[in-house]
C-alpha positions in Angstrom: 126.9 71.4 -87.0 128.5 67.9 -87.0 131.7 68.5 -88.5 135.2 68.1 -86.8 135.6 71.3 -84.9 138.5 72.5 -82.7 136.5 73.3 -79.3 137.2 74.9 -76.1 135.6 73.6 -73.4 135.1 75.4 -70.2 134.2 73.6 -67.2 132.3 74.7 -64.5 132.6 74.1 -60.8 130.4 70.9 -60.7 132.8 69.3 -63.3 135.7 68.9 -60.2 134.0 68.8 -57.1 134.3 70.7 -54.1 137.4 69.3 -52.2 139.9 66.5 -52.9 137.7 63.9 -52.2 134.8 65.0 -54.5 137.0 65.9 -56.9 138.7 62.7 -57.6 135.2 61.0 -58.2 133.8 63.5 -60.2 136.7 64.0 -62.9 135.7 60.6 -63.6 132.4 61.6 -65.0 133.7 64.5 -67.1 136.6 62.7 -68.5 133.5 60.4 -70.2 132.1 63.5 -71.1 135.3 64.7 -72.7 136.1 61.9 -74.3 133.1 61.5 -75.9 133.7 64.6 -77.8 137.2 63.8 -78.7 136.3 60.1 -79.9 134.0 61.8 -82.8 136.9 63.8 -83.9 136.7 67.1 -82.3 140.0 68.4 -80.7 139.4 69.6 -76.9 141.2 71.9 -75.1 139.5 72.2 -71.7 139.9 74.9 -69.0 138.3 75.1 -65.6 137.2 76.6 -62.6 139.1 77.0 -59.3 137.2 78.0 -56.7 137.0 75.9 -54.3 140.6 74.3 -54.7 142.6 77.9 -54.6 139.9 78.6 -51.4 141.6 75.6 -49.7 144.9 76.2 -51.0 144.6 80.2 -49.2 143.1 79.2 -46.3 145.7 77.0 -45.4 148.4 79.7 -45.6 146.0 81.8 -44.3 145.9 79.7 -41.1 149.2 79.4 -40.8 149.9 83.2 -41.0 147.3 83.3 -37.9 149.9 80.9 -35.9 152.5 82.4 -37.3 152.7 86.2 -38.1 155.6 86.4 -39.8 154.8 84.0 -42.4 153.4 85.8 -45.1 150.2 84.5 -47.3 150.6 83.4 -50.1 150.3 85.5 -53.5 147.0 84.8 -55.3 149.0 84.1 -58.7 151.2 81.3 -56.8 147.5 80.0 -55.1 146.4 79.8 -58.8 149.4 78.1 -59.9 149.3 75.3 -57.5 145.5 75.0 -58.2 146.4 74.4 -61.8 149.2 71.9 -60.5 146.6 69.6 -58.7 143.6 69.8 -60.5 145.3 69.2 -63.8 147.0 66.2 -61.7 143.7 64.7 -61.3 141.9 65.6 -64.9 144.5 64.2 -67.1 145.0 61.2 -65.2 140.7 60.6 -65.6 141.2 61.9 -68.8 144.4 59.5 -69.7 142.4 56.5 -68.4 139.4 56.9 -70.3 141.0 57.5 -73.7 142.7 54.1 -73.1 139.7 52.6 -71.8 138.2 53.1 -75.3 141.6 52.4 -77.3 142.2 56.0 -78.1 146.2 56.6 -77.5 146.3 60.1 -76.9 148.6 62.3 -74.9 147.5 64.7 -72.3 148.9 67.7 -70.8 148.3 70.1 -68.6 150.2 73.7 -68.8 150.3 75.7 -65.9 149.1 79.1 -68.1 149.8 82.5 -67.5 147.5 85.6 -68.5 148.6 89.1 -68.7 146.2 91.7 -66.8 146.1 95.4 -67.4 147.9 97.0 -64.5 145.6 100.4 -65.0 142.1 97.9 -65.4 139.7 99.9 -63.3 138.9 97.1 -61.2 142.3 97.2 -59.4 141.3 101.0 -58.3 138.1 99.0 -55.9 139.2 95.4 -55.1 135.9 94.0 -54.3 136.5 89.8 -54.6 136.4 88.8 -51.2 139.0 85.7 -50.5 139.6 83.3 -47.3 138.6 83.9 -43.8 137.9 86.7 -41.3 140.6 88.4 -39.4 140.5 91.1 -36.2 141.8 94.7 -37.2 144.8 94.4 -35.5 145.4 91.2 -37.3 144.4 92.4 -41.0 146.8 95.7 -40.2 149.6 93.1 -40.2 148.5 91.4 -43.1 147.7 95.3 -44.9 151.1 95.9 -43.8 152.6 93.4 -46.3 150.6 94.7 -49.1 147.7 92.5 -48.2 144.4 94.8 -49.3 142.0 94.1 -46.5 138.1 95.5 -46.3 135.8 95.6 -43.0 132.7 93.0 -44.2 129.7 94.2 -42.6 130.6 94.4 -39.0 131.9 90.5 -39.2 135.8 91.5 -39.2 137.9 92.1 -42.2 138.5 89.8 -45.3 140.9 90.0 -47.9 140.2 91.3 -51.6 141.3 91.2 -54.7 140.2 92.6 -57.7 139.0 90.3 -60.9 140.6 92.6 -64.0 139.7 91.2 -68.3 142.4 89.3 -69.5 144.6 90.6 -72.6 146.6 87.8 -73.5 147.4 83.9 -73.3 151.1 84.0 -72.8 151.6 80.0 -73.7 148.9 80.3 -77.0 152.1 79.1 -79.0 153.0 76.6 -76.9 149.2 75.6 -76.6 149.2 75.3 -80.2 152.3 73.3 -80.7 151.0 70.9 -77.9 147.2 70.6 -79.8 148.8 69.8 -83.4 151.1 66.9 -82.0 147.8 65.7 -81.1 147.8 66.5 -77.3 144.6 66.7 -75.4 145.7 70.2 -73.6 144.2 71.6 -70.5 145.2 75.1 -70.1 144.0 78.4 -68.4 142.8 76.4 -65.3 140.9 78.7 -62.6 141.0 81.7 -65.3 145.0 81.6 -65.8 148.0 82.5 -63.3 147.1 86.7 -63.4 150.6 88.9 -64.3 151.5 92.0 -65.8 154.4 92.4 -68.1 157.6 94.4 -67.0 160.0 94.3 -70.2 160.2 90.9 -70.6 159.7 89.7 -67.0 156.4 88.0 -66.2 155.0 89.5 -62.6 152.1 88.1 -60.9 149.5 90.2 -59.4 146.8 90.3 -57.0 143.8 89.7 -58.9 141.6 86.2 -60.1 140.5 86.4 -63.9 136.8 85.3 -64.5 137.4 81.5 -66.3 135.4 82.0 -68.9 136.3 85.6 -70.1 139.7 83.6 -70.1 138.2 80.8 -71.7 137.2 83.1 -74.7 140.6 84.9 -75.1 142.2 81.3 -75.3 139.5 80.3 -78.0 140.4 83.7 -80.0 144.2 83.3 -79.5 143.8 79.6 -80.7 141.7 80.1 -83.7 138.8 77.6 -82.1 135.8 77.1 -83.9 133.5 77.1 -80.9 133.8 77.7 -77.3 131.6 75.4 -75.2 130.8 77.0 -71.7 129.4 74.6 -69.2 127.7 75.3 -66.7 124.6 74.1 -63.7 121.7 74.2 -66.2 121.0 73.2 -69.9 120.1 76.3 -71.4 120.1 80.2 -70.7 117.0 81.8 -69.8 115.4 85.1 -69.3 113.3 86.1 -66.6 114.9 83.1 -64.7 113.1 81.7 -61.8 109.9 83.8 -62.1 106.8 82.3 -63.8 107.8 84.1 -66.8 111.0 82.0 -67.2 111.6 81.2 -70.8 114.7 78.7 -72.0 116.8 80.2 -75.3 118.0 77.9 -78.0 119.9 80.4 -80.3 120.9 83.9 -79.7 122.2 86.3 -82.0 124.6 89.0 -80.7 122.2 92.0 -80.7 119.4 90.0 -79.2 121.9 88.8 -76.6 123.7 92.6 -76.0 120.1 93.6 -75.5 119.4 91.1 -73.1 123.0 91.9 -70.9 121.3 95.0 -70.8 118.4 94.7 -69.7 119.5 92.9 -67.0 118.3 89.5 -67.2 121.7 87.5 -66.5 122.7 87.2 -63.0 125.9 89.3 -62.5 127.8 86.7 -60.2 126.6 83.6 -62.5 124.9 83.9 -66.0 126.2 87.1 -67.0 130.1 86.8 -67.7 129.1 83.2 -69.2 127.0 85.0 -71.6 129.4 88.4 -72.2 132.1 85.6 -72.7 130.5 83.3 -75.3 129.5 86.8 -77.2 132.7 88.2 -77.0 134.0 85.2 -78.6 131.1 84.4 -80.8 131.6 88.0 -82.2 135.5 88.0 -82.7 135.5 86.3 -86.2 132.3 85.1 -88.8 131.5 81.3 -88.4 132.7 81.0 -84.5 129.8 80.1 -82.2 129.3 79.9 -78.4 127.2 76.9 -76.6 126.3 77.7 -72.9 125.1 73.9 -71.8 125.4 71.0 -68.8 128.4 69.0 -69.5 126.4 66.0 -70.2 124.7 67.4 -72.8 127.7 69.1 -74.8 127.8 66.2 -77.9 124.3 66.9 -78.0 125.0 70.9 -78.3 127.3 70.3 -80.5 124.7 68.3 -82.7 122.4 71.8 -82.3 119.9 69.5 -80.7 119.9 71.4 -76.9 121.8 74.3 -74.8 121.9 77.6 -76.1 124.1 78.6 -79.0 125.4 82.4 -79.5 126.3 83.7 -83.1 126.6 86.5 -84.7 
């Protein structure tokens, strides 16, 4: 399981931190992570999380709508798109450093990546992702006036939503590809991918956030990766979590692993899209393989000595 592999490696929220700040430290300590896997040979192509960066990045146009009602929020595809922008600013500089720390003289780049979304998916019929602050009713009428989808929240005022649809396609997998065999560490897809639907040959970005790691997946399909490494708070996957029944999983196979998704023991807002994502990916082609782990222990995973590896 030690053999070169081409790897997509998915970090989770604790890889960047939770504001500027934070995440300046803390892409220190998974750029050593990285690199670790990229000195034994493996080529890397990380994507991330966004959740607390495109949170900032829409409250503070939020706010300023709230002074100022004729400025309009922002679009949650142009939020994801400066997210990319800034995070990627701060991972490939960490990432950049420590390669040369180590006399490894690789490029890194990140690309601002674009995923095409089902306009008919069913979850833009019930927008249920709740995003940014609370507003009055006369002030989310405004905002629902602009085409802003707003829902009451349990009595506390009204929020805005937008709905989290599959993603179809990586629009830059070529240029993802190029960038990877000219030797390029790549990070792409970052907070799930800029979310648009096609119209003819014009890109348009929607309303919606894509879940990372279903992302994460499609890129490792569209870029014929060997494994897809989803990282994550804990070092393995378990079933009947937190109870005294909990049990960590080492391997999974796909039909242990569908039966598990449905009997319910993956937490729907954390553990289960990680795991539909690694088995969607770990099913798409014979030989690819899915490791859900921490980020330090990722060389290790790969080494089949910890975390929790899908197959078919």
């Amino acid at each position: 399981m030690s053999r070169r592999k081409r790897i997509v490696l998915a970090l989770g929220g604790n890889a960047l931190g939770k504001n500027l700040p934070e995440q300046m430290e803390a892409v220190k300590t998974t750029s050593r992570a990285v690199v670790d896997l990229i000195a034994e040979g493996h080529e890397v192509i990380i994507t991330h999380g966004n959740g607390p960066q495109v949170g900032m990045i829409h409250l503070a146009f939020e706010a300023a709508s709230k002074v100022d009602p004729t400025m309009p929020l922002l679009p949650m595809s142009v939020c994801v798109a400066l997210s990319q922008g800034y995070i990627g600013y701060d991972l490939q500089n960490a990432l950049r450093e420590e390669l040369l720390s180590r006399g490894i003289n690789k490029p890194v780049a990140t690309l601002i990546t674009q995923v095409t979304v089902d306009p008919d998916d069913p979850a833009f019929a019930d927008p249920s992702k709740p995003i940014g602050s609370f507003f009055t009713e006369s002030e989310a009428k405004v905002l629902q006036r602009q085409g802003i989808v707003m829902k009451e929240d349990a009595g506390r005022g009204y929020r805005r939503v937008v709905a989290s649809p599959k993603p179809q396609d990586i629009v830059e997998t070529d240029s993802i590809c190029q960038l990877i065999d000219a030797g390029t560490v790549v990070i792409a897809g970052g907070g799930g991918g800029i979310p648009v639907v096609r119209e003819g040959h014009h890109l348009k970005g929607i309303s919606a956030v894509i879940d990372k790691d279903w992302a994460s997946a499609r890129l490792a399909v569209q870029i014929d990766a060997d494994m897809l490494i989803i990282l994550t708070a804990v070092e393995k996957v378990a079933i009947h979590f937190g109870t005294p029944q909990q049990t960590w999983l080492d391997t999974l196979n796909a039909s242990d692993a569908r039966q598990l998704i449905n009997d319910n023991q993956f937490a729907k807002g954390s553990m289960l899209p990680k795991v539909e994502a690694a088995l969607a990916f770990a099913e798409s082609a014979p030989g690819r393989m899915s490791l859900i782990t921490l980020l330090e222990k990722a060389r290790d995973g790969i080494a089949g000595k910890t975390g929790t590896l899908i197959s078919l």
